[in-house]
N, C-alpha and C positions, 0 to 999 in steps of 0.2 A: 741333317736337321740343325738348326742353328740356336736350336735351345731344347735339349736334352736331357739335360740334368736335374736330377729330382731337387736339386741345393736351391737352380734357379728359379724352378716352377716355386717353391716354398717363400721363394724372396718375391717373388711378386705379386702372388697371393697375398701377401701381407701386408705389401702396398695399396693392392684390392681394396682390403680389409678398412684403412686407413683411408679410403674415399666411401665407407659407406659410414654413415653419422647413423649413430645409436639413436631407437627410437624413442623419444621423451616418453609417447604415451605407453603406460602400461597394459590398459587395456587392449589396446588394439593388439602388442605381442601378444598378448594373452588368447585373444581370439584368434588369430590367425596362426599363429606359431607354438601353440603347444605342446603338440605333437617334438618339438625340437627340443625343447628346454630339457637339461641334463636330469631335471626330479621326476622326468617323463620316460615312461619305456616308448621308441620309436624304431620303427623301422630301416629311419632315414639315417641313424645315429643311436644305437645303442649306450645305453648308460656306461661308463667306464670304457667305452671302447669310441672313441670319436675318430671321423672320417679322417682328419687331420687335427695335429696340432698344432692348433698356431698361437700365437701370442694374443693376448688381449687385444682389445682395440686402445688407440691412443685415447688420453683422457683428453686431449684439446684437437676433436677431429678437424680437418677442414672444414668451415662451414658451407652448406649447400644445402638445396630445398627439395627432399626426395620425395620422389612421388606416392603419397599419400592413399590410405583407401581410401578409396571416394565410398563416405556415406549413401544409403540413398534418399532419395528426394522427396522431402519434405511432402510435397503433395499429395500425397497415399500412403493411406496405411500400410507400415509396412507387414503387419500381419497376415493384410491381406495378399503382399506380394509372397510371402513367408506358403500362405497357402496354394498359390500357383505353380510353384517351386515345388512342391509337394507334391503336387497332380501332375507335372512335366517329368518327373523323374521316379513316379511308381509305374515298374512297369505293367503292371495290372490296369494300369490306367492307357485307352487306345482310343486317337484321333476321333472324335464325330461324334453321336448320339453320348456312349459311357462318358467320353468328357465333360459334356454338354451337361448331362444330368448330376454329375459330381460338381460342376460349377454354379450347377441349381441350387442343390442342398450346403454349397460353402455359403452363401448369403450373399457372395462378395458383390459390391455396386461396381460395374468396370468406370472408368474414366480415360482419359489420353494419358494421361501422367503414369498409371500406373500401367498401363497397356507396354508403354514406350521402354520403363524398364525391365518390362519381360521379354519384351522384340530385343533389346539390349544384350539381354544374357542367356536368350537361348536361341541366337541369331543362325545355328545351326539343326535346329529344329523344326523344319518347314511346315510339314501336317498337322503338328500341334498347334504353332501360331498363329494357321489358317482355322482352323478349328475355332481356336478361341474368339478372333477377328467376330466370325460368326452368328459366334455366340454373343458378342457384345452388341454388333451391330442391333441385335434383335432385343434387348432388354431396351425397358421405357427410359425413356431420359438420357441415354446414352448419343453422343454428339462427335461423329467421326470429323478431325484435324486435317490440313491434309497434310501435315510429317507421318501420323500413321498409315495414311491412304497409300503414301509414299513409299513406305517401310513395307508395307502388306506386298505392295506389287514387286519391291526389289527380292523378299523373302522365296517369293511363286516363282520369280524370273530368274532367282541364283540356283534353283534346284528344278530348273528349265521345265514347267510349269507353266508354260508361255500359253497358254489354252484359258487356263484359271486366270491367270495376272490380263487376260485382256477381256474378259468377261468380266473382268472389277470395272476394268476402265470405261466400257460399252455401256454400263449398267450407272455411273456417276458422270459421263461425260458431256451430258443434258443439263444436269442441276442446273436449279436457278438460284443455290442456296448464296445465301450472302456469299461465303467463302466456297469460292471453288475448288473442289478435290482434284480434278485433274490438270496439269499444268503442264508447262515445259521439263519443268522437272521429272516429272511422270514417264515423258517419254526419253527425257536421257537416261533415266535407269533403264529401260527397256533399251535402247539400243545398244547401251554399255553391255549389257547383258547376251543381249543376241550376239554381242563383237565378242566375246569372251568366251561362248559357246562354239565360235568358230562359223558360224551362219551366217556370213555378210549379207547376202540378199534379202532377210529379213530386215535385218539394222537399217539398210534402204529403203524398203518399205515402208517399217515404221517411222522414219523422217518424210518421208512424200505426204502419209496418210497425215499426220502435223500439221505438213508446211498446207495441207489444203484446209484445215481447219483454223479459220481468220477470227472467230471467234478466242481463242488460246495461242496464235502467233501472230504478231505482229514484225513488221519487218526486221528489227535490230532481234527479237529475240529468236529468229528465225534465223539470225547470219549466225549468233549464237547457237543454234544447235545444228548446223549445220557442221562448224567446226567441234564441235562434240562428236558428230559423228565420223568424221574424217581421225580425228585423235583415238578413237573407238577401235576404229578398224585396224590402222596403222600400229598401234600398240599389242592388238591382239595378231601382227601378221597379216593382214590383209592389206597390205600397202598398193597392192596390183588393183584391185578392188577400188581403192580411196583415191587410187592415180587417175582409172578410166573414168569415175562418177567425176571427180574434181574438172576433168578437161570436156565428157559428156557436157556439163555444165558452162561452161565456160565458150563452146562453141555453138549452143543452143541460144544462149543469151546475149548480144554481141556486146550489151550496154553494160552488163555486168563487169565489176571490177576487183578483184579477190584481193580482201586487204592481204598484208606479212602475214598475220598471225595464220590464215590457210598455208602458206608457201612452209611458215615454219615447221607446220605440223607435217609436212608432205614428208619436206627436206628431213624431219629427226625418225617420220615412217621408214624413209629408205637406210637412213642410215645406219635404225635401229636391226632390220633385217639384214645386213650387212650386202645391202646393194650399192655399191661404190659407185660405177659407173652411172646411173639411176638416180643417183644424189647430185654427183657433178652435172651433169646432164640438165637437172631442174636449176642448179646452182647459176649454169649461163644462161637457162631461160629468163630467169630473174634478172641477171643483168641488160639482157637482150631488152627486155621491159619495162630497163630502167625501174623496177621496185628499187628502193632505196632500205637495205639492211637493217635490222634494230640490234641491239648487245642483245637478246634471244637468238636470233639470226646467227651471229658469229657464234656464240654459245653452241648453238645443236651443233654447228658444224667441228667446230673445237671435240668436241664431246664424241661425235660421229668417230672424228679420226681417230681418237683414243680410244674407241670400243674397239675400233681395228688396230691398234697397239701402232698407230703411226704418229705417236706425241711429236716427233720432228715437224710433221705438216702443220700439228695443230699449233704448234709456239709460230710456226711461222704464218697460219691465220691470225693467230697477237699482233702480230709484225705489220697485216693486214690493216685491220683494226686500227693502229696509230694514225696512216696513212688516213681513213677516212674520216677521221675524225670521233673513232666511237669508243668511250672511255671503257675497259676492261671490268667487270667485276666480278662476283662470287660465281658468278653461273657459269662464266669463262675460266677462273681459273680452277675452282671445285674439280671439276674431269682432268685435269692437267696431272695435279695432285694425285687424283685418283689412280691414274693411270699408271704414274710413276711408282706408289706406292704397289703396285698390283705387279709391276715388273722388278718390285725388290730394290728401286734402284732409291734409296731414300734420303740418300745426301742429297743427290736432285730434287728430291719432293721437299724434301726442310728447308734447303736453300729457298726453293720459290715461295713456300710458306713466308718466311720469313721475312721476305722480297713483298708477299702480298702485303703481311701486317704492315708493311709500310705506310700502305694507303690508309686512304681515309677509311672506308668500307670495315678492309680487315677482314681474316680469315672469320668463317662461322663453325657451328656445330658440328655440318654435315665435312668440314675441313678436316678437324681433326679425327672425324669417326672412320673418315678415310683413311688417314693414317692408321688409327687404332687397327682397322680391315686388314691392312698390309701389312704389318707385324706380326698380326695373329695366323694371318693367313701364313707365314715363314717361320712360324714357328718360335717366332723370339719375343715371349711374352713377356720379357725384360723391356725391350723398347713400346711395346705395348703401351703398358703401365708407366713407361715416360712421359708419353703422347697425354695419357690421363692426368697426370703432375701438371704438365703443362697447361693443359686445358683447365682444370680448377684453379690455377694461377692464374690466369688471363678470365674469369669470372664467366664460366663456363661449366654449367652443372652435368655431369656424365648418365647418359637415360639409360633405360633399359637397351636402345637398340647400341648405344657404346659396349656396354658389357656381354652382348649379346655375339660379338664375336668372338668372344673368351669362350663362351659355351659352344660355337660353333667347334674352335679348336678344341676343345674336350670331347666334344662328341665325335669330332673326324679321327681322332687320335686315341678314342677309346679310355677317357683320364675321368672317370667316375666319380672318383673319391674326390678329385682337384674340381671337378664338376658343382658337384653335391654342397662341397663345400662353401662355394662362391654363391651357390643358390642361398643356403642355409645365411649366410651373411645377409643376402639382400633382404630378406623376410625379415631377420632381426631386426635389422634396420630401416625398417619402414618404404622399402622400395615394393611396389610392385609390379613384380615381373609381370612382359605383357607375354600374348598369345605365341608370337616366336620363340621366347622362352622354356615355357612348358612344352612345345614342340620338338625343340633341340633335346632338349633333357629326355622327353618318352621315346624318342628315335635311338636317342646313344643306348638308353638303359634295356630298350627291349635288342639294339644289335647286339649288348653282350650279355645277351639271355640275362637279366638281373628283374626278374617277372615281379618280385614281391615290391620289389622297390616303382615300377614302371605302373603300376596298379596305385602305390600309395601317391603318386606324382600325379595321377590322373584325376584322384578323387582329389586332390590339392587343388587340380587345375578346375573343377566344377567348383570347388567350395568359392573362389577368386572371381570366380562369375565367367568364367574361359567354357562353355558347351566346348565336349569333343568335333572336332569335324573329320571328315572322311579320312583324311591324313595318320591319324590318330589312332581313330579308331580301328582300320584298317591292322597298323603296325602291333597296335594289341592283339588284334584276333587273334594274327600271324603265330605270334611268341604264344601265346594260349593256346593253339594248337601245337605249335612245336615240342610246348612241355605236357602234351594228353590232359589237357587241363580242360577237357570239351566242352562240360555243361557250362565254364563261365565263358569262355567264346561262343557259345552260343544265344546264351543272354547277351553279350557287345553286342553280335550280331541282329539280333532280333530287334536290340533298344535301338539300331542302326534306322532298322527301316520302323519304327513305329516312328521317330522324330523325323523323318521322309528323307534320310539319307542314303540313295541306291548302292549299296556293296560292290566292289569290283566283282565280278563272274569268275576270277581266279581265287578271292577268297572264297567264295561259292563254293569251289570246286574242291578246293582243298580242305574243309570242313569237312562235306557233304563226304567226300570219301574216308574222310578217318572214321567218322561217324558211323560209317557202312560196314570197315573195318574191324572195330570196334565192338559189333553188335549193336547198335541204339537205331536200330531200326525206325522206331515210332519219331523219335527226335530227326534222325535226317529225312523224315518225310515231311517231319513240320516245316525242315531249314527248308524243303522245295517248294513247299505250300507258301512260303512268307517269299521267295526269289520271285515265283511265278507272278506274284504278288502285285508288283509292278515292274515299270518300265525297265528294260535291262540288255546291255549289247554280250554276247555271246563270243566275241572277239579275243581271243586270248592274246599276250604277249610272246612273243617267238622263243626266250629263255623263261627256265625253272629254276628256283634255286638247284634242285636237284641236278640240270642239265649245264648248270654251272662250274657245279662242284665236278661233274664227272668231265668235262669240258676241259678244266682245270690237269685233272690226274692228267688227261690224255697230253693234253700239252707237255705236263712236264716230265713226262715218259719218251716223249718225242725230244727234248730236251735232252733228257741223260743220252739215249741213243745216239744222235748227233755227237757230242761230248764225245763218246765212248770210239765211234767210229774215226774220229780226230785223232783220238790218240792212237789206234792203232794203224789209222795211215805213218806215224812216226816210225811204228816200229815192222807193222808189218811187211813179210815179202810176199805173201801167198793170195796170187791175184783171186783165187777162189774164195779163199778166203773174205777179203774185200768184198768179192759181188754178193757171199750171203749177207753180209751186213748192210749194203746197200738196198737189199729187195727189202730185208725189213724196216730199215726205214721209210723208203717210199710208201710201205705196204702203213706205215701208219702218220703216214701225212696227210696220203689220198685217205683213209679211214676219217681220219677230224674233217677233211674239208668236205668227203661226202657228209657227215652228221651238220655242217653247218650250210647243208645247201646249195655249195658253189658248184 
């Protein structure tokens, strides 16, 4: 490991520390961060006992513009969002009629504005904000947008809901209202949707059903969503998919002529799947066609090479590039960088950095956060924290996703306390952490069973306006069962699916049987009653933690053995000897390989 030492991690933390600018306003610490503050008993940081010590902040930080709690928006009350919030997070409060009638007796008038930031902040809560949707549509005076029309159908369609989200669409896509609800946009969320689900044949569909409705496409926005959907597929894996439609197309039409930006998205599909041959291949068709390349073009392909770690080919697509005349820039060299940083080799990567600043253009954001990646990623949060010196030199403000792979190596590395720490800083200092963040932090804190802390980081992350999502909530349950802590895994569980989030069928399982265990008879009949509840695949994954850990011993029992028998081929004479140690070996090789199937 190439940074170690508790000395370094301390010195660079401190440098951290030194790019995060104290927050003028009081209030806002005050709201968000009190729970931290040393007159505060916390969880996160006990009185007298702090995570780390580090030195002050400097009195003359660097200046830089951290990202800010965003207020909210002025156009609604926000009392009345205050009561929404209320009704989304009691859990006695459950999707349809009880909502509806608690939304009766709040008084509250819906609007778009205030609609928008509760789509906003409980964008993981689907049955509730179909619920409410509902219910506004039906109050007098209330006047559907279509950004919320928009939001309602991506909401139904990310929790694949694709039944609902097209009975919205069927049910608005007549209006004759001045503004029209259903759009192109409409159906790009739906296809993105269905491509993300893994359904291509739907995403097709739903572009056909479109492109024959002349009323909402017309030709240019029609070549647009056609490349939506090709990008769709090819992103989600389906590049075979996006290849047959692309050429179906192309020999049915003979007049038809596909601009780059189709070729582009083909060419960065195949690349992205790591189909080489498949890339090159479209790469001469293009030539053969005489398309004539754009710096996108040389870009995917640059990028392509260096997702397969062949940065030699991709410098010498550059080499290309001169030759035709097509000036290099960020999009070209960004994956160069990237690459080089990811293979460690970073004199390579600063030299071309530096090479790049040359130009007019110049390195950007996503440059240096590449390097930041590859530092962190090796371990040496010394050169890290360089990259960050550097970058607020060159007038370049560090986001949440720059620091966000400090907390990735805290989390992979198990470094809590150095974790905690650097979150603790960014609050003080008026950054707000986004959704990756609080993600990294409940992953690390529930792998080393640290429950009380992984709970207070979770109610952090609702307070921030961060809804749990499956992820999350998931990795809770998990630790809540592992410490017999049932009833409140049972509650994640339950709030899981009231906000319409399906549970894996493993956490299921593994509740439902501690539960059974246990005695709480009535409660794992409920957890079946709320499973059966909806939709759910029954599918389990082929390892158990359990089947891990035991996987494990046997391995390294097989281990010693081997060992053991090396050594005493040194010494031993006794061919009998030898064969009993050989059978049992064998006898526990074939044992793992029969447990694993082969």
């Amino acid at each position: 490991m190439l940074f170690s030492k508790p000395g370094l991690i301390l010195s660079s933390l401190r440098f951290l520390q030194l790019t995060l600018k104290p927050n003028p306003i009081p209030s806002i610490r005050h709201r968000f961060f009190s729970s931290f503050s040393p007159n505060h008993s916390s969880r996160l940081s006990p009185p007298g006992n702090p995570l780390i010590h580090c030195p002050s902040l400097s009195p003359n930080p660097i200046p830089h513009n951290p990202n800010p709690i965003q207020e909210p928006d002025s156009n609604f009350s926000t009392d009345q969002f205050s009561l929404i919030s209320n009704l989304f997070t009691d859990p006695s409060v459950s999707p349809g009629p009880v909502l509806h009638a608690e939304l009766d007796r709040s008084g509250i008038e819906p609007g778009p504005p205030l609609l928008h930031a509760v789509f906003e902040r409980f964008g993981s809560s689907p049955k509730l904000l179909h619920s409410l949707f509902l219910w506004a549509e039906k109050r007098p005076g209330f006047i559907l947008d279509p950004k919320l029309f928009d939001s309602m159908v991506n909401v139904l369609a990310k929790s694949r809901e694709f039944h609902s989200a097209w009975n919205l669409v069927r049910d608005h896509i007549d209006d004759n209202d001045d503004e029209r609800l259903v759009s192109v946009g409409t159906f790009a969320i739906l296809i993105r949707r269905y491509a993300r689900a893994g359904i291509s044949q739907p995403a097709i569909r739903t572009f056909e059903f479109a492109r024959n409705n002349t009323s909402i496409l017309d030709s240019d926005s029609e070549m647009s969503l056609f490349g939506i959907l090709l990008d769709s597929l090819c992103k989600e894996g389906s590049v075979r998919e996006a290849s047959n439609y692309f050429h179906q197309r192309k020999k049915t039409e003979s007049s038809w002529v596909p601009s780059i930006r189709i070729y582009n998205i083909l060419l960065n599909g195949w690349f992205r799947s790591r189909k080489l041959k498949q890339g090159e291949r479209l790469w001469e068709e293009m030539k053969e066609e005489n398309v004539r390349p754009s710096v996108v073009t040389y870009g995917t392909l640059v990028e392509g090479y260096c997702r397969m770690r062949r940065v030699e080919k991709a410098l010498e697509m550059v080499g290309d590039m001169a030759k035709e005349g097509v000036e290099p820039n960020a999009i070209v060299y960004n994956p160069i960088i990237d690459a080089l940083a990811e293979a460690g080799r970073f004199k390579d990567a600063l030299g071309l950095m530096e090479r790049f600043h040359v130009l007019e253009i110049g390195p950007t954001e996503s440059t240096y956060n590449s390097l930041v990646k590859g530092f962190c990623k090796a371990g040496d949060l010394a050169g890290a924290s360089k990259i960050l010196r550097m970058m607020i030199s060159r007038g370049f403000v560090p986001s949440p996703t720059s620091y966000n792979y400090f907390f990735r190596y805290f989390s992979r590395c198990g470094k809590i306390e150095e974790g905690m720490n650097l979150y603790t800083k960014m609050i003080e200092s008026g950054y707000t952490p986004d959704r990756l963040t609080y993600h990294l932090l409940v992953k690390m804190l529930c792998e080393e069973e640290r429950l009380d802390l992984a709970i207070q980081v979770s109610k952090e992350m609702r307070q921030k306006g961060y809804d749990m999502d499956l992820a999350t909530s998931t990795m809770l349950v998990h630790l809540l069962c592992k410490m017999h802590r049932l009833e409140e895994a049972f509650a994640e569980f339950e709030d899981m699916i009231r906000r319409g989030i399906v549970p894996q069928y493993l956490t299921f399982q593994r509740l439902n049987a501690l539960l059974k265990k246990k005695g709480m008879t009535q409660m794992a009949q409920r957890l079946c009653k709320l499973m059966s509840s909806v939709p759910h695949s029954t599918k389990l994954p082929n390892t158990y933690e359990q089947d891990r850990d035991d996987a494990y011993v046997r391995r390294k029992s097989i281990i010693q053995k081997a060992k053991a028998f090396s050594d005493m081929l040194k010494d031993c004479k006794d061919p009998r000897e030898l064969d009993k140690y050989r059978n049992s070996l064998e006898d526990s090789v074939s044992g793992e390989n029969c447990d694993r199937g082969y």
